[in-house]
C-alpha positions as CSV (number, residue, x, y, z in Angstrom):
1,X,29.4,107.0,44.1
2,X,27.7,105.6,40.8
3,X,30.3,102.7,40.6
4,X,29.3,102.0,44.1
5,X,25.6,101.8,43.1
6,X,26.2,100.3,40.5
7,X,28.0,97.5,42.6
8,X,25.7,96.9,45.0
9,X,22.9,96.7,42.8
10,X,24.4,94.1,40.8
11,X,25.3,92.3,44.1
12,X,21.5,92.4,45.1
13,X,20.5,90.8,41.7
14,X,23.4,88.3,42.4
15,X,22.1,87.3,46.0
16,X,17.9,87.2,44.9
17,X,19.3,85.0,41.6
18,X,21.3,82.8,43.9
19,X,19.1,82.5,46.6
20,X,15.8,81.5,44.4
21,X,18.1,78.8,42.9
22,X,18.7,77.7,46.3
23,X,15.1,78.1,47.7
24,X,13.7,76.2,45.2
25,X,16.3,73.5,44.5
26,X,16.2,74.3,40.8
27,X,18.0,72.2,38.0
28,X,20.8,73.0,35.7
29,X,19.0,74.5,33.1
30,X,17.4,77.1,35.8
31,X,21.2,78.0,37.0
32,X,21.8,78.6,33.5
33,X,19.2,81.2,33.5
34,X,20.3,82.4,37.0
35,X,23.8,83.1,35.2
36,X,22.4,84.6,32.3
37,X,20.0,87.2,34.6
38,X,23.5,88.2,36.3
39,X,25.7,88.3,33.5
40,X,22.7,90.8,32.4
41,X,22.8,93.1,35.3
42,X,26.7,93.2,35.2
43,X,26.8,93.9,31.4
44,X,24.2,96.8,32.3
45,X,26.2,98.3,34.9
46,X,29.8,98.3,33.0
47,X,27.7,99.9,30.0
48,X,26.7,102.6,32.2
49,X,30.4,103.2,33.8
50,X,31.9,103.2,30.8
51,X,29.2,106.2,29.5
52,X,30.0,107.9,33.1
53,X,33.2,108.0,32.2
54,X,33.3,109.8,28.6
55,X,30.6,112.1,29.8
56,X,33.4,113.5,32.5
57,X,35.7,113.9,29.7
58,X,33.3,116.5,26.8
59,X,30.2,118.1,29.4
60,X,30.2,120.5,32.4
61,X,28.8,119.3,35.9
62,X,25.3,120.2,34.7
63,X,25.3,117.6,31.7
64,X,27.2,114.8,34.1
65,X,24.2,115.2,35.8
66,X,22.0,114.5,33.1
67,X,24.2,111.6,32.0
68,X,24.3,110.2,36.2
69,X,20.6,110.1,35.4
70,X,20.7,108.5,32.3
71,X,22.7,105.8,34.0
72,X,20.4,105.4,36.8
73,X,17.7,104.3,34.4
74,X,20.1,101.9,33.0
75,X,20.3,100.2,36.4
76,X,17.2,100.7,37.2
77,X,16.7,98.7,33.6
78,X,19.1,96.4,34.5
79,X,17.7,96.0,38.4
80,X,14.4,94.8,36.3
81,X,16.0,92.5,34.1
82,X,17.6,90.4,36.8
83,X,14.4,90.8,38.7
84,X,12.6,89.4,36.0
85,X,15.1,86.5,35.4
86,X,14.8,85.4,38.9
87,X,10.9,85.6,39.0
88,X,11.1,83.3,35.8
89,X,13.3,80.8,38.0
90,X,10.6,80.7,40.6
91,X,7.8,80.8,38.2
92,X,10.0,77.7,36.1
93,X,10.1,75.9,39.0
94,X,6.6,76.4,40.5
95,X,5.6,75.5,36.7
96,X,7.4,72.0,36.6
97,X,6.0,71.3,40.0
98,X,2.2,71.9,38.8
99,X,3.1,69.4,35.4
100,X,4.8,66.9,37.9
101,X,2.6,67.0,40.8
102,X,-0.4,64.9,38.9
103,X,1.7,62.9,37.0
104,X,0.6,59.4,38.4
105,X,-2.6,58.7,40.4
106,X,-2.7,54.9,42.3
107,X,-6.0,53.2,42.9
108,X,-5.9,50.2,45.6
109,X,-8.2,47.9,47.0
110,X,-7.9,45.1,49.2
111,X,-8.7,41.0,49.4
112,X,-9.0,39.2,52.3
113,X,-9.4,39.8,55.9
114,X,-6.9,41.7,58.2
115,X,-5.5,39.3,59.6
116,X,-4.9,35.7,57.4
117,X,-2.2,33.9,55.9
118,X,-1.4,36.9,53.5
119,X,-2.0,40.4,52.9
120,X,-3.7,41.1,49.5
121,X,-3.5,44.5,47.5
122,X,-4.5,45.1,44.1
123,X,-2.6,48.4,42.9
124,X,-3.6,50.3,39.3
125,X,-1.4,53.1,38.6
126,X,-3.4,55.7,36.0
127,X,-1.2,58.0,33.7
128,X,-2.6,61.4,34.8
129,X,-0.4,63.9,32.8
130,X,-0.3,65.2,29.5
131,X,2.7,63.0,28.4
132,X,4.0,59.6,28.1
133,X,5.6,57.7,31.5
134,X,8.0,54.9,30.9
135,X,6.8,52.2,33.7
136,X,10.8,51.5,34.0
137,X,11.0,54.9,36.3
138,X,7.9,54.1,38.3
139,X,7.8,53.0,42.0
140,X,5.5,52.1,44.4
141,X,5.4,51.4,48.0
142,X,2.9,50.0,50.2
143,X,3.7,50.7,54.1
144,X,3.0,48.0,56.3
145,X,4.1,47.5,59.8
146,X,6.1,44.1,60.5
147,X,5.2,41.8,63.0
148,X,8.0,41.8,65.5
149,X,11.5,40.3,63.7
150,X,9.3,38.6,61.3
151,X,11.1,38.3,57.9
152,X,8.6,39.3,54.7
153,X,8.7,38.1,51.0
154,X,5.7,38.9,48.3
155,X,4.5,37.8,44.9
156,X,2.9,38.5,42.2
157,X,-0.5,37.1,41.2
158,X,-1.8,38.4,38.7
159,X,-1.7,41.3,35.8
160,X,-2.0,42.5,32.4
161,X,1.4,43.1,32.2
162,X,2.7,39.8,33.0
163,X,4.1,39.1,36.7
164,X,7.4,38.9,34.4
165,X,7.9,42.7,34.4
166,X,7.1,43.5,37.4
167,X,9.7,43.8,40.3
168,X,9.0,43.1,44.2
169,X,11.5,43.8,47.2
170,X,10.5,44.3,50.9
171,X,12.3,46.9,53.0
172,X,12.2,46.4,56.4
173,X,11.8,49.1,59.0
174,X,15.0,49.8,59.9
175,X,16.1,50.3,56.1
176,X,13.3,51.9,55.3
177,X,13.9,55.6,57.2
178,X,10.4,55.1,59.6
179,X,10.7,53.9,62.5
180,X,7.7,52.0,62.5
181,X,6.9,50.9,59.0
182,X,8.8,48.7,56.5
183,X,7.3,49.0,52.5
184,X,7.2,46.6,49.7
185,X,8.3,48.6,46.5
186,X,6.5,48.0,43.2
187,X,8.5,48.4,39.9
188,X,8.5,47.4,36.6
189,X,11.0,45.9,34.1
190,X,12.3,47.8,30.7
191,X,9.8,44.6,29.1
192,X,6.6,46.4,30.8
193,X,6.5,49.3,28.2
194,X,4.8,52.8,28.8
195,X,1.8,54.3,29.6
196,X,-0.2,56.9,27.5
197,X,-1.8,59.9,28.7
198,X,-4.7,58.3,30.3
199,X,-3.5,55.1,29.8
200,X,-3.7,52.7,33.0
201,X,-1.5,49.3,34.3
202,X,-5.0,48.1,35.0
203,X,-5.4,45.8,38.0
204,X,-1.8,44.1,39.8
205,X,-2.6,41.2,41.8
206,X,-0.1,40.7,45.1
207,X,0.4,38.8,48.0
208,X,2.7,40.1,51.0
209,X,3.4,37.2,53.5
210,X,5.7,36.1,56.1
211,X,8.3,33.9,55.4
212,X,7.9,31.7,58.1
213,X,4.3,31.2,56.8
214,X,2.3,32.4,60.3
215,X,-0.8,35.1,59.9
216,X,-0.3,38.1,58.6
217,X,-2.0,41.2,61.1
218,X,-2.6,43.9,58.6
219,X,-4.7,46.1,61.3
220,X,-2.0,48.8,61.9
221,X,-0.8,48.8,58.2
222,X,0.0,52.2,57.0
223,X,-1.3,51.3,53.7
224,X,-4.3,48.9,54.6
225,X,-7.5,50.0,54.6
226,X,-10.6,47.4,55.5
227,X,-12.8,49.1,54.2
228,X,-11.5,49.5,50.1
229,X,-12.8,46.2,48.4
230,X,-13.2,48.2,45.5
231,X,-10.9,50.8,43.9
232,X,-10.3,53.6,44.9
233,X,-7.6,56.5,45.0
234,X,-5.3,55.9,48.2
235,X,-2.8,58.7,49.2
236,X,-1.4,56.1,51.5
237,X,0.7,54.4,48.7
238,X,3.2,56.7,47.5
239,X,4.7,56.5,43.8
240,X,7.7,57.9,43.0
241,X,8.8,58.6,38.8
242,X,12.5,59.0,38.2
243,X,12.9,58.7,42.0
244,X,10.6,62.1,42.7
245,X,7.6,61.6,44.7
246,X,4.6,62.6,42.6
247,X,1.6,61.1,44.4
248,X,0.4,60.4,48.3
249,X,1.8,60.9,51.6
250,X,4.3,58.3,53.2
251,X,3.5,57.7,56.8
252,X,6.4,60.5,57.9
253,X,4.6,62.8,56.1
254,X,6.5,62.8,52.8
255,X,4.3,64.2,50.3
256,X,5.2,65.2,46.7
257,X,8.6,67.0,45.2
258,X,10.4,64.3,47.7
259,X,13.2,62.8,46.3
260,X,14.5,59.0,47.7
261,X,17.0,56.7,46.2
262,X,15.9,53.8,44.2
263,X,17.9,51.3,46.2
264,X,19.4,48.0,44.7
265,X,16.3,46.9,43.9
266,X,15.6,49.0,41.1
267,X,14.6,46.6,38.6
268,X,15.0,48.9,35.7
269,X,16.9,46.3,33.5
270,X,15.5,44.6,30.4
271,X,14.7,40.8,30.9
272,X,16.3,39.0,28.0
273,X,14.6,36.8,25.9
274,X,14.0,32.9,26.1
275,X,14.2,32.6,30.3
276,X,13.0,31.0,32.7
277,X,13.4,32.4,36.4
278,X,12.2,31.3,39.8
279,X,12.9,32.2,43.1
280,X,10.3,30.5,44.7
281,X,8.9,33.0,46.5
282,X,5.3,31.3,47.5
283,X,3.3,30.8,50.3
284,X,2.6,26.9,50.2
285,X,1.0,24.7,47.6
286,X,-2.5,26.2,47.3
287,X,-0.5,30.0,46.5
288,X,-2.6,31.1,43.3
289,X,0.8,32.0,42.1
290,X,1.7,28.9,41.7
291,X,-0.7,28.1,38.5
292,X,0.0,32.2,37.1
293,X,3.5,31.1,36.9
294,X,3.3,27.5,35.7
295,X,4.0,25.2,38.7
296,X,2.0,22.5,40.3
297,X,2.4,20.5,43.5
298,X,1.7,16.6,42.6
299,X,-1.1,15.1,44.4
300,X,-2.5,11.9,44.3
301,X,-1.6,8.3,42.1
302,X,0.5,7.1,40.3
303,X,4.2,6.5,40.1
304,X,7.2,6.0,40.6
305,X,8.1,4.9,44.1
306,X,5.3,3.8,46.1
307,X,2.6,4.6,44.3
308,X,-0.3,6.6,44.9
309,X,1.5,8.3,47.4
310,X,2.2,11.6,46.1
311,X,0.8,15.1,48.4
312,X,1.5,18.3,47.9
313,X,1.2,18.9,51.6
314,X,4.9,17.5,51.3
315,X,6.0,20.4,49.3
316,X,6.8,23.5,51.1
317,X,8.2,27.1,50.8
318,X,10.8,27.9,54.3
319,X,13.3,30.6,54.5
320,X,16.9,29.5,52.7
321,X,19.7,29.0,54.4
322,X,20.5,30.1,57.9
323,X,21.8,33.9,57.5
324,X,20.4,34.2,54.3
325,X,17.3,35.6,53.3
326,X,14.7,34.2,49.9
327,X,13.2,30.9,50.3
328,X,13.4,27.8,48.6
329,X,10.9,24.5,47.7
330,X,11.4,22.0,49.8
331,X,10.2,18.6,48.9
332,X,9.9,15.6,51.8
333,X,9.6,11.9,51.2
334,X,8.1,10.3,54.7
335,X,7.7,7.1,56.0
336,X,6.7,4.6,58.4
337,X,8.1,1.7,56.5
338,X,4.3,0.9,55.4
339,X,2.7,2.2,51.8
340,X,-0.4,3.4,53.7
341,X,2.4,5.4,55.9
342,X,4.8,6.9,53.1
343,X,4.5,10.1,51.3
344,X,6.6,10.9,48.5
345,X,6.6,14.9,47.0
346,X,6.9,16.4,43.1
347,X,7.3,20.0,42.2
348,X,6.8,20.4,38.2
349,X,5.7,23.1,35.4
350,X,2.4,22.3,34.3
351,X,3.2,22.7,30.9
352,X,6.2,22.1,29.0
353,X,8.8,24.9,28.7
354,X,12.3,22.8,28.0
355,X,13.6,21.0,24.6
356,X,16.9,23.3,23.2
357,X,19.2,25.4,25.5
358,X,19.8,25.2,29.3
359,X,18.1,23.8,32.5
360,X,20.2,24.9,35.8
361,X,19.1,24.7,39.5
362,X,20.3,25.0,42.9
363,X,19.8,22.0,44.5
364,X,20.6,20.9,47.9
365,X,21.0,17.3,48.8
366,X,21.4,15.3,52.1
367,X,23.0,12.2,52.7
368,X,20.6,11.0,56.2
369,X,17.7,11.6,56.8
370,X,15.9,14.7,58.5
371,X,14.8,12.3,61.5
372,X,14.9,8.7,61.8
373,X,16.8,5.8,60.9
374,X,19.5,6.0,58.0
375,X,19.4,3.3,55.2
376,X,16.5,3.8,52.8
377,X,16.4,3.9,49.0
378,X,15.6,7.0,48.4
379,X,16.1,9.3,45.2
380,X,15.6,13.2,44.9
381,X,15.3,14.1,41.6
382,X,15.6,16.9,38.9
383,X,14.5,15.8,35.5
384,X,13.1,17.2,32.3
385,X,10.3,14.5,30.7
386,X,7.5,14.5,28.0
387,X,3.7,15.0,29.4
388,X,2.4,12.1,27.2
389,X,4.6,8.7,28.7
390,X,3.4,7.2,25.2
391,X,4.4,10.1,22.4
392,X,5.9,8.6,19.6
393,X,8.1,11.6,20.6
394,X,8.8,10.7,23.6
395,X,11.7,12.8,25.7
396,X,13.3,13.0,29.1
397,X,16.7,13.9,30.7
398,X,17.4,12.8,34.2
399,X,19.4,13.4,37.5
400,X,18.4,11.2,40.4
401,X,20.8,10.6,43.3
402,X,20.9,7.9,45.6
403,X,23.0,8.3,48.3
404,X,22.3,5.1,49.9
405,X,22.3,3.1,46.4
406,X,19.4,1.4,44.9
407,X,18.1,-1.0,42.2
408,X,20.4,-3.1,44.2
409,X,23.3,-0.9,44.0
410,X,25.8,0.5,46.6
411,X,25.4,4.3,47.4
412,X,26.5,7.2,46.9
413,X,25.3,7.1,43.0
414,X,24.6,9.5,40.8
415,X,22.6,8.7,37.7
416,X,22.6,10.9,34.9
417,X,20.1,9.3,31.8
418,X,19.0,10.4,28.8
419,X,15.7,8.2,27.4
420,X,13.9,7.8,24.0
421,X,11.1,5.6,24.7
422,X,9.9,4.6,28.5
423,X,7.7,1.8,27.3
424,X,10.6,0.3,25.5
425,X,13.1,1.6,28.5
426,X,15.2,2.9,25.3
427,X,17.5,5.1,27.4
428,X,21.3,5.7,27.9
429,X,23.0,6.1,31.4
430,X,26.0,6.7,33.4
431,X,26.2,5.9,36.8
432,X,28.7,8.3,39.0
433,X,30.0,7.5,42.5
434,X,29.9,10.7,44.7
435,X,29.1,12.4,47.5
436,X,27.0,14.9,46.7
437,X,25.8,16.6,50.5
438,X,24.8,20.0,50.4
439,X,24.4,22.8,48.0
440,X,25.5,21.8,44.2
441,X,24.1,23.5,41.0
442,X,22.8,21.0,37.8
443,X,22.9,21.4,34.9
444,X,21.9,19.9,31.5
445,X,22.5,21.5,28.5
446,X,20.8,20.2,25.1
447,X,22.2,21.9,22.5
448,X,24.1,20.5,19.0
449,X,22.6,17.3,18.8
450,X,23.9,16.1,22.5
451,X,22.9,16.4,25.6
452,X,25.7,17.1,28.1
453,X,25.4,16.5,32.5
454,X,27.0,18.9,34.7
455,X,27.5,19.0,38.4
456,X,29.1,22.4,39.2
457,X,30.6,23.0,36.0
458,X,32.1,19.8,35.9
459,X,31.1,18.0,33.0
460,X,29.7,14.6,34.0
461,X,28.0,12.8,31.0
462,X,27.2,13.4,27.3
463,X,24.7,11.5,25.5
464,X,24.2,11.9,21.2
465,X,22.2,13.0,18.7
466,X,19.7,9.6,19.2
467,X,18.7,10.6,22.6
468,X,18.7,14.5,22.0
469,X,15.0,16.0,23.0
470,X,12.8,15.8,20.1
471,X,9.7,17.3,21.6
472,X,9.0,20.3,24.7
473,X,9.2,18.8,28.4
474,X,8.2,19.7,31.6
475,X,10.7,20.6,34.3
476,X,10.0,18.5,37.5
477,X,11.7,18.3,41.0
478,X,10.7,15.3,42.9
479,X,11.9,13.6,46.5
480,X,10.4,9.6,46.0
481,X,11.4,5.8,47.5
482,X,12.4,3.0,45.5
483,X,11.3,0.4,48.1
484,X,10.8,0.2,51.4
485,X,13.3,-2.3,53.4
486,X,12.6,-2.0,57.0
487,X,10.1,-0.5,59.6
488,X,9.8,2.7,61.4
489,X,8.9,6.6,60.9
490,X,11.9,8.7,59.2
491,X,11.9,11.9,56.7
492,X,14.5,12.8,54.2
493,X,14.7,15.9,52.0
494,X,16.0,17.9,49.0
495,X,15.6,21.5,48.5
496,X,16.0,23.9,45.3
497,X,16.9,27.4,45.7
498,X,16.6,28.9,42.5
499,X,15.7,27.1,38.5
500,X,17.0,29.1,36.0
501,X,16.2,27.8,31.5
502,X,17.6,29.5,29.0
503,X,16.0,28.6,25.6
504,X,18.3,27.8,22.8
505,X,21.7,28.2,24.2
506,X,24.9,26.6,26.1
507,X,25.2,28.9,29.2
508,X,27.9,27.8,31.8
509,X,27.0,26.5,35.6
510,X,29.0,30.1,36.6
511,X,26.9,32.4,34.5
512,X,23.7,30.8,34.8
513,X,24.3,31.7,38.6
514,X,24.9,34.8,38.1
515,X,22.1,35.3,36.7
516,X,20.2,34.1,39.0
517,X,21.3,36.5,41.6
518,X,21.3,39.1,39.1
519,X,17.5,38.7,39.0
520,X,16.5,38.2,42.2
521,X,19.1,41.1,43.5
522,X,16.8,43.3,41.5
523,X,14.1,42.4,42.6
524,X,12.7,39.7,40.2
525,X,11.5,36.6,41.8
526,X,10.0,35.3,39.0
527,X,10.3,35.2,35.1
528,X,9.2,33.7,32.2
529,X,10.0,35.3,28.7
530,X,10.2,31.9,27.0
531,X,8.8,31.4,23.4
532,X,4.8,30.4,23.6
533,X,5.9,27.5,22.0
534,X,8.2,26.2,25.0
């Protein structure tokens, strides 16, 4: 009868021990001292069995009692072990909950009105604990509800940290486990560092928009709040650390201790040093991103082409290619066959960020125009070139293509041209005859005293040590006319999909690519760890 007790009490402690570890969805280490609770119990019963036992073989009845008794207040000791080792698994778990629940605390406010070309939050997330977070393992997500099939993309503006480090990725509805409302997630690079007890991201500028550029209605946003032009808490954008909801209430009612997945977008991985990244994820010409991350849209005078007939209103942001999602900068040259009628596009950084390494970009060129009449002189672009056209410095490294010829030359051309001086037109050249229609990726590499031209890996040119960079340039994309030979209205264009620089090293068209996509897979539309120097 005692081994029977003894049994089934160790079978209760078992079943409470098991059952809190499955109640509360402890961790390892709380199994462990699940195990160690049990292993107690049992060690308590087979001490008292085995005293049962001898007392049979040297007392009377009378003294077995004694003894039965004796071992009923070892059970008894052992029934409160095991109970106390599986309140400390519940008391364990409800303590982590209390240190994680107020780990993070996320202060919004808005910009803007509800409905305009963009929504506008400004997130600050606010260290709340008692111990360091690494930003890596944070998330954010601001619910928003799309507007019909509407594809989304979003950018950063502006933030302490650097628009570098932090990641962006919309997730539409139907990925996003609501039935209604689609989220942009927030995170942050290994480069963004930690955050001290107390210690806060301060303010993070963004802009969500829609891809094909039409107004943004914000007025059923989960996340959106009108009346928050100043900061303030908001329980309506969750953040998650190490992929556990510690803060606000998703719009299904998720609420802290929920666990989600941080999808491919996780953007946990350290940028490396000396690049240059863009996915061109703006909303048009006038985006205030634009100038946080470098770039300018020409406008106004000067040459070459036709001159004083540059606009930015010719440079534009549309979805990529058909099936795809991103976006790429288009640039359009446009005319009626009169100067007062042409306008000619340029995409460049503002300052200069290229000498030593390697400039690659996705560039997509056609051989007819958009609309119109075929035949013009026209010559998309992709060329690195000293701001000052008179430093005794001067620098610039060229692709232009021609596919209809020009400077009275047969098309398709391809002219790849390293200079020295513009005033003295001290340059070297080498003309190539190819098609180039469609997607190709360029690059130029200046690295070991030469400067080598390549279209898709293929090496195409390599000037020397004379014409090698001797001062920082600007990168510039650019979609101009070299004259214009007959009458009547017709557009042409070149797109870029991605420029990727990497300071002070050869890197191959093939990995350059890659990473490219590795970055923007992530997450990471835009980067910029280059020396301050260029």
């Amino acid at each position: 009868m005692n081994v029977l007790r003894g049994l089934g009490a160790c079978a209760v402690l078992a079943g409470i021990a098991y059952t809190v570890t499955r109640v509360t969805q402890v961790s390892g280490v709380v199994i462990g001292y699940t195990a160690i609770a049990i292993v107690v119990s049992l060690t308590g019963w087979a001490l008292s069995l085995r005293r049962l036992r001898h007392d049979r073989r040297v007392a009377g009845a009378t003294r077995r009692r004694k003894r039965s008794g004796g071992a009923r207040s070892v059970l008894a000791g052992a029934a409160v072990l095991g109970l106390l080792g599986g309140a400390g698994i519940a008391g364990y778990r409800w303590w982590t909950q209390e240190q994680d629940s107020a780990v993070l605390t996320v202060r919004y406010r808005t910009h803007g009105p509800a409905d305009g070309g963009a929504a506008q939050p400004w997130l600050e997330v606010i260290n709340t604990s008692g111990r360091t977070v690494d930003l890596a393992d944070v998330r954010l997500r601001y619910y928003y509800t799309a507007d019909g099939d509407a594809e989304y993309a979003a950018n950063c503006t502006q933030t302490a940290l650097d628009c570098s480090h932090v990641s962006l990725r919309t997730v539409p509805a139907g990925n996003a486990g609501s039935a209604r409302d689609a989220y942009l997630e927030v995170g942050f690079t290994g480069a963004a560092g930690t955050l001290k007890p107390g210690g806060t991201t301060r303010a993070i500028g963004l802009q969500l928009y829609r891809v094909d550029h039409k107004k943004v209605d914000q007025s059923d946003d989960y996340s959106f709040d009108a009346t928050m032009t100043a900061y303030q808490e908001s329980a309506r954008v969750t953040a998650y650390l190490d992929g556990v909801q510690v803060w606000g209430e998703g719009p299904d009612g998720d609420t802290e201790g929920t666990e989600v997945s941080a999808g491919s977008g996780a953007g946990t991985a350290r940028i490396p040093e000396g690049v240059l990244f863009d996915d061109f994820a703006y909303t048009g010409p006038d985006d205030k991103a634009l100038a946080a991350h470098n770039w300018e849209a020409r406008d106004g005078e000067g040459g070459p082409g036709i001159k004083d007939s540059w606009s930015k209103k010719a440079v534009t942001f549309p979805s990529g290619e058909s099936g795809a999602s991103g976006q790429v900068v288009r640039l359009e040259a446009a005319t009626d066959g009169t100067k007062k009628g042409t306008v000619q596009s340029e995409f460049h950084t503002v300052r200069p960020v290229f000498r030593e390494g390697t400039l690659a970009a996705r560039v997509y060129f056609g051989n007819t125009p958009v609309r119109g009449k075929d035949g013009d002189h026209v010559s998309p672009a992709l060329f690195a070139i000293s701001p000052d056209h008179k430093s005794k410095k001067y620098s610039e490294l060229d692709f232009e293509y021609m596919p209809n010829g020009g400077w009275g030359r047969y098309g398709p051309i391809l002219d790849t041209t390293s200079w020295r001086s513009s005033e003295d037109l001290d340059r070297v050249t080498e003309p190539h005859t190819r098609k180039l229609e469609g997607w190709h990726i360029l690059t130029m590499t200046a690295a070991d005293d030469k400067v080598t031209y390549a279209v898709d890996g293929k090496k195409l040119y390599t000037s020397g040590k004379a014409y090698f960079p001797r001062e920082s340039m600007t990168v510039n994309f650019s979609n101009w006319f070299v004259d214009l030979p007959f009458q009547g209205k017709r557009s042409w264009e070149v797109k870029v999909d991605w420029v990727y620089l990497k300071s002070g090293a050869a890197v191959p068209a093939d990995e350059a690519a890659e990473a490219a996509a590795g970055l923007a897979a992530q997450g990471t539309p835009y980067v910029n760890t280059l020396p301050k120097k260029g």
